[in-house]
C-alpha positions, 0 to 999 in steps of 0.5 A: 254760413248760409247755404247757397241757393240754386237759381234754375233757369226755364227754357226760355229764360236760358236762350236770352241768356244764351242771346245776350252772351253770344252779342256780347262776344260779337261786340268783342269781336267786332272791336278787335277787329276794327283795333286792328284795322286802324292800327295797319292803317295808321302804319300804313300812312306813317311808312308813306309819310317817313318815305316821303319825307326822307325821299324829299330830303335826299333829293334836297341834300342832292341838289344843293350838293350839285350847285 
């Protein structure tokens, strides 16, 4: 087995990697967040629409049983 090379890094060189990795966490970070928006938003309008729903239905049932 060969032995393994060592790859030394300059200054600058480790601040654009510094860089690149801190935007790849923000991107991250940034796609969790909006996931998660859009799933309370998405529950937020089928809690409405199962109201809704459900409230015309009873109202329904009630007029039709008061006739």
């Amino acid at each position: 087995m060969p032995p393994q090379r060592v790859e030394q890094q300059t200054a600058e060189t480790a601040v654009i990697t510094a860089k690149i990795e801190d935007l790849r966490k923000f991107i991250t970070l940034i796609g969790r967040e909006s996931r998660f928006a859009a799933g309370l938003w998405v529950g937020f309008i089928k809690g409405m629409a199962i109201g809704i729903f459900t409230s015309m239905l009873l109202v329904g049932l009630k007029v039709m049983l008061m006739a």
